[in-house]
C-alpha positions as CSV (number, residue, x, y, z in Angstrom):
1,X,1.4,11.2,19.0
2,X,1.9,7.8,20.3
3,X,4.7,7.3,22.6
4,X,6.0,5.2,25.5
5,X,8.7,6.6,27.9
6,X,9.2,9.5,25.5
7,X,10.6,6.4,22.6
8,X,8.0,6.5,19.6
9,X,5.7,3.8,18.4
10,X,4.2,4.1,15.1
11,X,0.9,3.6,14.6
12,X,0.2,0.0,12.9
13,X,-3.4,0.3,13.1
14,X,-4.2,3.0,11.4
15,X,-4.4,2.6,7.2
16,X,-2.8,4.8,4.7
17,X,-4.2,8.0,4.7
18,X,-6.6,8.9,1.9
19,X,-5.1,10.8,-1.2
20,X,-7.3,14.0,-1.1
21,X,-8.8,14.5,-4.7
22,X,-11.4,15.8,-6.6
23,X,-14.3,13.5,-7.5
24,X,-13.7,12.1,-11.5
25,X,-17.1,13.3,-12.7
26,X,-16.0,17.2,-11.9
27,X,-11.9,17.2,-12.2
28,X,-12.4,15.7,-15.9
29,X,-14.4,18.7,-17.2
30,X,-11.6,21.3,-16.5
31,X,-7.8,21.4,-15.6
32,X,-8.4,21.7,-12.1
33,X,-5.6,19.9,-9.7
34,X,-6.7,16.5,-9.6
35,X,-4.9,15.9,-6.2
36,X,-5.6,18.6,-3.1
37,X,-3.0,17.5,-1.2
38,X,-2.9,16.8,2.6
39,X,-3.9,18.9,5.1
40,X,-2.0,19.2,8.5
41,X,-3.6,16.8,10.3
42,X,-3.4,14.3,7.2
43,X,0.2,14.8,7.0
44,X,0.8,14.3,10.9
45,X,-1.6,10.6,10.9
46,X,0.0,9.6,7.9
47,X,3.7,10.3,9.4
48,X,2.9,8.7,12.6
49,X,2.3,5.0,10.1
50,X,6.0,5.7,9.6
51,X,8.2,2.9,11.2
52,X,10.9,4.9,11.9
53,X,13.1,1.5,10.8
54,X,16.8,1.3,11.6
55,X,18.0,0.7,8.3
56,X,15.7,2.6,6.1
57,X,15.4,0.9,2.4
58,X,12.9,3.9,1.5
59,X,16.2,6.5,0.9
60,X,18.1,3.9,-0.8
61,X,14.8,3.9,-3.6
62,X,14.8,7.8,-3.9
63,X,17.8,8.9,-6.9
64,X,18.6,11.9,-5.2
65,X,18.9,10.3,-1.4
66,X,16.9,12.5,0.5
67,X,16.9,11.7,4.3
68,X,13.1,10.3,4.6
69,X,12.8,9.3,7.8
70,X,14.3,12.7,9.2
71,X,11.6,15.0,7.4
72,X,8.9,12.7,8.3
73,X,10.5,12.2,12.5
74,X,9.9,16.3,11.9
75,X,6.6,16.1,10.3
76,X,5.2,14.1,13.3
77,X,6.9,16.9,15.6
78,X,4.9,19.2,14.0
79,X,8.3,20.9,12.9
80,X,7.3,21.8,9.3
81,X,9.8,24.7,8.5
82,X,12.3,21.9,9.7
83,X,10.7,18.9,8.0
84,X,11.3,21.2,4.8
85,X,14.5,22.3,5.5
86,X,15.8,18.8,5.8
87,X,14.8,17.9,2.6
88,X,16.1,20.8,0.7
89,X,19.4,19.5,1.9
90,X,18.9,16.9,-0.9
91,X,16.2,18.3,-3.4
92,X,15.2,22.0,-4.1
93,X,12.0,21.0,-5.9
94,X,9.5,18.7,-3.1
95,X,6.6,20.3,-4.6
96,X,7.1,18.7,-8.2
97,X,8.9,15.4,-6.9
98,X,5.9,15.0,-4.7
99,X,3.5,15.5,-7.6
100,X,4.9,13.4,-10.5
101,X,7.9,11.2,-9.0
102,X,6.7,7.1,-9.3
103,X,6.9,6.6,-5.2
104,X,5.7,3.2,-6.2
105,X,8.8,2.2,-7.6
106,X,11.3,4.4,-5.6
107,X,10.9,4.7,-2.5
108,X,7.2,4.1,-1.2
109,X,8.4,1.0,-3.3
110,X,11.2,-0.1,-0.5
111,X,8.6,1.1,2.0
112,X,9.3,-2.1,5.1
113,X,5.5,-1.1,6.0
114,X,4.6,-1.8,2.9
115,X,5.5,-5.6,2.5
116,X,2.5,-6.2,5.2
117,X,0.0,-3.7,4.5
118,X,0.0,-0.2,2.5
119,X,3.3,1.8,2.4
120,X,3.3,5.3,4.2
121,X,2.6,8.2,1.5
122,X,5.9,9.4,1.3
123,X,5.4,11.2,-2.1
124,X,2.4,13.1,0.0
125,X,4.0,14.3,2.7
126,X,6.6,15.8,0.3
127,X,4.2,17.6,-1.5
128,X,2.9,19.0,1.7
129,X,6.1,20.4,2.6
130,X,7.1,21.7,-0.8
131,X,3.1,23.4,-1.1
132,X,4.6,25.9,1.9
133,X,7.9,26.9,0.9
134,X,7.4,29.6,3.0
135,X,8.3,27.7,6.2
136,X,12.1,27.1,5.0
137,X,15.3,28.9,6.2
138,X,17.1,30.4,4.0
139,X,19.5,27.8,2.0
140,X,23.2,27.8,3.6
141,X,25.6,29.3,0.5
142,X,28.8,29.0,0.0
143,X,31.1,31.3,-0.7
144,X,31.7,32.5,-4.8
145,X,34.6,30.4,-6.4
146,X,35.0,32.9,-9.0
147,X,33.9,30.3,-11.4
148,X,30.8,30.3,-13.9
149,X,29.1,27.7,-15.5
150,X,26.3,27.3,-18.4
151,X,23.8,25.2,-17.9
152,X,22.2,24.3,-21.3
153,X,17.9,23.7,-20.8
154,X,16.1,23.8,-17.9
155,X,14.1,20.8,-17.6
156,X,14.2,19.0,-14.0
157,X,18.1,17.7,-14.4
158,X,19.0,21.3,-15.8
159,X,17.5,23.6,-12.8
160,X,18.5,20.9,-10.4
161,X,22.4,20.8,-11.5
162,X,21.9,24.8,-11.4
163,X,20.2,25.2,-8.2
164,X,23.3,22.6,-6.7
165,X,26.2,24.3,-8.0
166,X,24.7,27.8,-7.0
167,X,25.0,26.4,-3.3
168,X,28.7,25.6,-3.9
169,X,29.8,29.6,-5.2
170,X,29.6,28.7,-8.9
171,X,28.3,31.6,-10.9
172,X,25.8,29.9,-13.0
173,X,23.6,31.0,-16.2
174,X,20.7,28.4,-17.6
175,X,19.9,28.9,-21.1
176,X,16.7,27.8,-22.7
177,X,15.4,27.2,-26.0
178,X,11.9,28.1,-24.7
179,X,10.3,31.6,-23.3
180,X,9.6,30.5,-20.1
181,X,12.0,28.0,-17.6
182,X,10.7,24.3,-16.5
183,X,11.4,22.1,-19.9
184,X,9.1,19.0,-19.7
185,X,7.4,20.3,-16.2
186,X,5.8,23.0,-17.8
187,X,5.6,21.4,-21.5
188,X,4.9,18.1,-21.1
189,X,2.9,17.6,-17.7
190,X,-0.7,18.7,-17.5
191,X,-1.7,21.7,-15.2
192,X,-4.5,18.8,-13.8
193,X,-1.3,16.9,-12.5
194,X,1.6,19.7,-12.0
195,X,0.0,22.7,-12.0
196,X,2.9,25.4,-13.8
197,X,2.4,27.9,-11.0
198,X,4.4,25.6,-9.0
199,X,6.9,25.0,-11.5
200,X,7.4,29.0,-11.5
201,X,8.1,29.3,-7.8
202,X,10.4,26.3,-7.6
203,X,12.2,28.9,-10.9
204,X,11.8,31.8,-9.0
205,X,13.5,30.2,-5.9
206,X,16.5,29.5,-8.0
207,X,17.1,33.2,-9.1
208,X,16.7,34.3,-5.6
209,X,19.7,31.7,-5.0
210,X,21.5,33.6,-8.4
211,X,21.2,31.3,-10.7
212,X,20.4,33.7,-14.0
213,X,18.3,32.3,-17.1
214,X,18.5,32.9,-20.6
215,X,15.5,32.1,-22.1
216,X,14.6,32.0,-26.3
217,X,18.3,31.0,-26.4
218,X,19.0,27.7,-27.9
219,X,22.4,26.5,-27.6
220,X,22.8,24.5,-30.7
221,X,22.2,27.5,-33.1
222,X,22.9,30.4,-31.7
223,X,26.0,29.8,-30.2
224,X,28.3,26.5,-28.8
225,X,30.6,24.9,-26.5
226,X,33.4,27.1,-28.1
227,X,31.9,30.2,-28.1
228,X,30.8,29.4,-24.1
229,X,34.4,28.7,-23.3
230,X,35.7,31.9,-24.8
231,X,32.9,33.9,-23.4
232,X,34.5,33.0,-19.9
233,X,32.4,29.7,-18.9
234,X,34.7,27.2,-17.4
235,X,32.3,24.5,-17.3
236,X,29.0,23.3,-19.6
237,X,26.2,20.7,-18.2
238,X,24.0,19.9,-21.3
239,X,20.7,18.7,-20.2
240,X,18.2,19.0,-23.0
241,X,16.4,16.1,-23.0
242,X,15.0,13.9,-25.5
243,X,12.2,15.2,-27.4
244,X,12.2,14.1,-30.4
245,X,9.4,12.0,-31.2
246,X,9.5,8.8,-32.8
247,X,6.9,7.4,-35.3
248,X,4.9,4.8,-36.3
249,X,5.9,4.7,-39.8
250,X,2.5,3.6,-40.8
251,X,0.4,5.4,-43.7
252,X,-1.8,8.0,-43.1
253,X,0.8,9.3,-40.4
254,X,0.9,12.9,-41.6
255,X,-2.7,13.4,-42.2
256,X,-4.3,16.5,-40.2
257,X,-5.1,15.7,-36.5
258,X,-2.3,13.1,-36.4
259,X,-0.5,14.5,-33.6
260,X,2.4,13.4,-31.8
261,X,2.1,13.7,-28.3
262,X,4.8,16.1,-27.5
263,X,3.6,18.5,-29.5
264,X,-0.5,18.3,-28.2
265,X,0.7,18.4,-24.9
266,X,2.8,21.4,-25.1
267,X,-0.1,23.1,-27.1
268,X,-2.3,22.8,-24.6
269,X,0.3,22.8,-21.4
270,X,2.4,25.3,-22.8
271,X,0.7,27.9,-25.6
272,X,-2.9,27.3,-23.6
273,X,-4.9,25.7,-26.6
274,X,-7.5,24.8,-24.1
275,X,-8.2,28.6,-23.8
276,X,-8.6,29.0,-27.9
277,X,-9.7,31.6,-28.9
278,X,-8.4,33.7,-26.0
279,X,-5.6,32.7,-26.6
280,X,-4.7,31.9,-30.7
281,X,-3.4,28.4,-30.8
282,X,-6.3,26.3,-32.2
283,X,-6.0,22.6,-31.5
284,X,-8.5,20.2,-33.1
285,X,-10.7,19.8,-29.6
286,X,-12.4,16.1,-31.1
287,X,-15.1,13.7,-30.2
288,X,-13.5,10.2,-30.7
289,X,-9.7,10.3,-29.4
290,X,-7.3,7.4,-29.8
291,X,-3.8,7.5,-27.8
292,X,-1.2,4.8,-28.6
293,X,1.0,4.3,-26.4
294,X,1.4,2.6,-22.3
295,X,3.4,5.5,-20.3
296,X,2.7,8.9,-18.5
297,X,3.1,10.9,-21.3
298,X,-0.1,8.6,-23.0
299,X,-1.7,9.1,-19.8
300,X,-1.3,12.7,-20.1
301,X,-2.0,13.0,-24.0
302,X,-5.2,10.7,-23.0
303,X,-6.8,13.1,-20.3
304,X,-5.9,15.9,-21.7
305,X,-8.2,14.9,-24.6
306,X,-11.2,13.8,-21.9
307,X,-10.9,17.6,-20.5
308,X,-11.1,19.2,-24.2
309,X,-14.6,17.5,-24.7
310,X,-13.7,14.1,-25.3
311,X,-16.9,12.0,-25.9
312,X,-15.0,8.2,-25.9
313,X,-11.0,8.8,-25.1
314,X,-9.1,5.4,-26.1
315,X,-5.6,4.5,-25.2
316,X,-4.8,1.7,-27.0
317,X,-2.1,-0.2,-26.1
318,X,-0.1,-3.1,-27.9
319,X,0.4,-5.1,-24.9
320,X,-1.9,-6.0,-22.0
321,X,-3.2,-3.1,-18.9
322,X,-0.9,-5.2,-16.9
323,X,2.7,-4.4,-18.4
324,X,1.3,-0.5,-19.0
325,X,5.2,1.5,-18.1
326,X,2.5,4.5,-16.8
327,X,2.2,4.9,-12.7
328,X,-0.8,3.1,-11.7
329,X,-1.6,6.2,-10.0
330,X,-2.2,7.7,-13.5
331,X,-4.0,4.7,-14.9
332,X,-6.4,4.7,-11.9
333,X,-7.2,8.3,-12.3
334,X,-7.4,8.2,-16.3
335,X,-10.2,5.2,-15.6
336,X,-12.0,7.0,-13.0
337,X,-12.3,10.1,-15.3
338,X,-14.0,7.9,-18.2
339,X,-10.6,7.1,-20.4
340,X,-11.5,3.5,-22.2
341,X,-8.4,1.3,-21.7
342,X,-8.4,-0.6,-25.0
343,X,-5.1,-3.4,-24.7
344,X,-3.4,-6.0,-27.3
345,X,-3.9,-3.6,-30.6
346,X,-1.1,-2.3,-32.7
347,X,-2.0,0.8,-35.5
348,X,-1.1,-0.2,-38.8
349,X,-3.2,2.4,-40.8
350,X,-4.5,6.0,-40.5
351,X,-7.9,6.3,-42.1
352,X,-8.5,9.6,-44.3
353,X,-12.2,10.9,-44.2
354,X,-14.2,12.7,-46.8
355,X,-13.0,16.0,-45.9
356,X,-9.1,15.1,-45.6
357,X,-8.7,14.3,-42.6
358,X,-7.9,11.5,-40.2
359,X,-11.4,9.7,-39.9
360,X,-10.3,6.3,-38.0
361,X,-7.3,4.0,-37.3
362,X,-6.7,0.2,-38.7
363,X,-5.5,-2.1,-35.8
364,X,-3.7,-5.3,-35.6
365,X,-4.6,-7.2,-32.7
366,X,-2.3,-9.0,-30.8
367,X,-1.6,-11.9,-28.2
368,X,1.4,-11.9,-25.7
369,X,4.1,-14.5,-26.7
370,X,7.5,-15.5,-24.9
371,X,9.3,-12.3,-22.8
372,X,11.4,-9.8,-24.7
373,X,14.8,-8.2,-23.7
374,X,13.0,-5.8,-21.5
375,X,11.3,-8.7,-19.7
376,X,7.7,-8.6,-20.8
377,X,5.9,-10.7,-22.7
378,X,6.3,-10.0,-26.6
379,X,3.3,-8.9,-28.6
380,X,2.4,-10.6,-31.3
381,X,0.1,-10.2,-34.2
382,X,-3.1,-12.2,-34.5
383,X,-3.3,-13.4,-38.1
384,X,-6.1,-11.9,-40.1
385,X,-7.3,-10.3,-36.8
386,X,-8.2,-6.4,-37.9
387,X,-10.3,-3.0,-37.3
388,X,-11.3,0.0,-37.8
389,X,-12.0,2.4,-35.0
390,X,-13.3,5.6,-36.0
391,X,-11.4,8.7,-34.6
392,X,-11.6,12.5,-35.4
393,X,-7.9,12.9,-33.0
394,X,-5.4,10.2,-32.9
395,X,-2.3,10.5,-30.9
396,X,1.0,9.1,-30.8
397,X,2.8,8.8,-27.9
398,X,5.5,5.7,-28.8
399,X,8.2,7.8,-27.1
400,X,10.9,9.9,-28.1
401,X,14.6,10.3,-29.4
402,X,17.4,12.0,-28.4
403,X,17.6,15.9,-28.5
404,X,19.3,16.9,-31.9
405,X,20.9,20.0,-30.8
406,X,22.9,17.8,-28.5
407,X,25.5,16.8,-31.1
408,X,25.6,20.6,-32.1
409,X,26.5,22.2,-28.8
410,X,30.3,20.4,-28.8
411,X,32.7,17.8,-30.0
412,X,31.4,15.5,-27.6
413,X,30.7,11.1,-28.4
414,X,27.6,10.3,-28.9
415,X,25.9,6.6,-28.8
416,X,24.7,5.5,-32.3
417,X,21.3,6.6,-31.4
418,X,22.4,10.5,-30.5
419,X,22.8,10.3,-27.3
420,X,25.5,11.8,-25.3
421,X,27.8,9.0,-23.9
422,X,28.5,10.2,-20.3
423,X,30.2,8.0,-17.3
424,X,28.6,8.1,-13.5
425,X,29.5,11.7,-12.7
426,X,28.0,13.2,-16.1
427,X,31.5,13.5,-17.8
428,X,31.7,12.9,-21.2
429,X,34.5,13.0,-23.7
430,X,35.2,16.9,-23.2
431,X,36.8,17.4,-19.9
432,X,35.0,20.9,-20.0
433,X,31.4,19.4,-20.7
434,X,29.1,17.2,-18.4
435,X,25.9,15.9,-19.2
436,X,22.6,14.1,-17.6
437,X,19.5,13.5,-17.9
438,X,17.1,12.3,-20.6
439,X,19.8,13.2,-23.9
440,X,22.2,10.6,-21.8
441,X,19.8,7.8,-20.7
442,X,16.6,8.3,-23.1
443,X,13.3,8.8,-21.7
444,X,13.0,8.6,-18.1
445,X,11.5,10.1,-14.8
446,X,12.1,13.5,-13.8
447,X,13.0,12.5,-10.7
448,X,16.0,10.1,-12.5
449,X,16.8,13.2,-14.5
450,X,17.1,14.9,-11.2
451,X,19.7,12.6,-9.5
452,X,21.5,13.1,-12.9
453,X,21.7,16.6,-12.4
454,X,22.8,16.8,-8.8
455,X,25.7,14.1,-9.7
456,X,27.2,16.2,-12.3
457,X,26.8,19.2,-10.2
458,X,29.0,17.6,-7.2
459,X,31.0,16.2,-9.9
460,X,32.0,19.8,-11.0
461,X,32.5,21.1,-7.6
462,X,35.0,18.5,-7.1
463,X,36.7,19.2,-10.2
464,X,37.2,22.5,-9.6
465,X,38.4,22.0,-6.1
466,X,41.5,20.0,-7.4
């Protein structure tokens, strides 16, 4: 470790440490982790690049404000079981924030070491800690309130408002629509990039902090805010996302192997399609494979399709590779893995085959014209400017919409397009009910959903500390 007179000096020669991965030509035949993940003496180089500044901008990026430089100080002390135990002050779940959380935007984003050269691999040595969760202590709990609250799904802003309030005494029960706990971790994210053994542990660590889970249970149907309140709950945070999915409302949109990406993903994420027949949930497994659309979940949809066989896996996007939402991370990967990045189209057709199926897609081609609302250039059809790509898959992965058990669970406001209206803290128009997460902001990062979750959850502590 370099030091002088016992004061530490980083080390500004050294470059960023390597991310540890699989070579392309092998990862993209199977589900294997794309990402090893560092070894000791990886993490310990790559904490030593750390500047150890005196007004860190790297916390202000992360949405849940954990203490970077402390964990990494520890990391370079070789203080592990420390390092980790620092950041569970903050966050319960290091092993999936270090996985899937956009560092480039958050905090390896405000990285002062970055403006010069490479920022340090913050989103790596995360991931290193949360890999041994064996080295923490065991969480400090406070004492039961007597109070009990229902958490309703248990995506990342549901078990992270669950595992928070369990640390303040609240008696807490997390019901989900779906047999097994995670929500979009274990649904939506491939094994290749979040492997859902890891989701279950950072589960299993909840229950071991009481937090109970009803599973198969969705709120919505079987029972409401009303009927929580008289079973005894004082308290509802409704976090179930936004899944609907929103189409393309282009002909030929309902023809067989048409899929929206949602439901591919959790096909083969969730109900282990890439296992058919040993397990019996067939998914068309096809040759040419067009995704439309520029963010993760494309990414996902995309090389989740190269691992199924893919021959040529397209995602086609209407603007340029340049404004792609998706973590560059992912586009890297999905490049180095064979994906064919195909810019500037726009679907207007799908094509039906001799057999009834979807044989190709029509595309409009487009050129970038002034800057929209969101800031990026507009794109805008070529005129007369058409084709046909053949496909035997196409996906759609446009986005979603909100959740529309949300306006089922309670008499709570919701925007005009279904979401839950919600101030800072998660409150929304019933005093009893908070909300966070994807069915309040639309489709975000899990690590946004997160900081949504562990507002409300201080939010409720406070409110019933009044």
């Amino acid at each position: 470790m370099p030091q002088v007179k016992g004061v530490f000096k980083p080390d500004m020669t050294s470059p960023r440490t390597p991310d540890n991965e699989e070579p392309p030509e092998e990862r993209a035949k199977d589900f294997r982790p794309v990402d090893k993940g560092f070894t000791r003496e990886m993490a310990v180089a790559e904490a030593n690049r750390c500047m150890d500044c005196k007004k860190p901008l790297c916390v202000q990026g992360c949405p849940v404000n954990i203490n970077i430089p402390r964990f990494i100080e520890k990391i370079r002390e070789e203080d592990f079981g420390g390092a980790l135990d620092s950041i569970h002050e903050d966050s319960m779940l290091p092993a999936i924030c270090g996985r899937v959380c956009p560092q480039e935007n958050q905090c390896e984003g405000k990285c002062i070491r970055g403006k010069k050269s490479q920022p340090v691999a913050i989103g790596q040595l995360e991931r290193f800690l949360g890999d041994q969760p064996e080295l923490a202590s065991k969480p400090k709990m406070a004492p039961k309130n007597g109070k009990r609250v229902a958490v309703v799904g248990s995506g990342p802003s549901g078990i992270t408002c669950a595992g928070e309030l369990a640390r303040h005494g609240f008696d807490v029960t997390v019901f989900e629509a779906f047999f097994t706990g995670g929500g979009v971790l274990v649904y939506g994210i491939p094994e290749f990039r979040l492997p859902k053994a890891v989701v279950k542990r950072e589960i299993d660590g909840l229950q071991t902090l009481g937090v109970k889970f009803k599973f198969n249970s969705v709120v919505g149907r079987i029972t409401n805010a009303d009927e929580l309140f008289e079973e005894g709950y004082d308290a509802i945070y409704i976090a179930t996302g936004a899944g609907l999915p929103k189409f393309l409302n282009i002909p030929g949109e309902n023809l067989p192997n048409v899929y929206f990406a949602n439901e591919y993903l959790t096909r083969v994420n969730l109900m282990k399609a890439n296992k058919f027949p040993e397990f019996d949930t067939p998914t068309k497994r096809g040759k040419n494979v067009v995704v439309f659309g520029g963010g993760n979940v494309a990414m996902d949809a995309v090389r989740t399709a190269k691992r199924l066989g893919a021959d040529r896996a397209i995602i086609a996007y209407r603007r340029s590779e340049d404004e792609m939402p998706a973590r560059k991370a992912e586009l890297h990967h999905a490049k180095a893995e064979g994906v064919e990045v195909m810019p500037l189209v726009s679907p207007i057709e799908f094509l039906k085959g001799e057999d009834g199926n979807v044989c190709g897609v029509r595309v409009q081609k487009m050129e970038l014209g002034a800057p929209d609302a969101s800031g990026r250039r507009r794109p805008v059809p070529i005129e007369g400017a058409i084709e046909d790509i053949p496909c035997d898959v196409a996906i759609s992965a446009i986005g979603t919409n909100a959740n529309p058990f949300a306006k089922m669970i309670g008499d709570i406001k919701l925007n005009k397009w279904g979401y839950i209206i919600a101030d800072e803290e998660g409150r929304t128009s019933d005093p009893r009910i908070w909300a966070g997460g994807d069915i309040v902001t639309g489709a975000a990062t899990v690590i946004l959903a997160m900081g949504a979750g562990k507002t409300a959850a201080a939010s409720i502590a406070q409110a019933f500390a009044e």
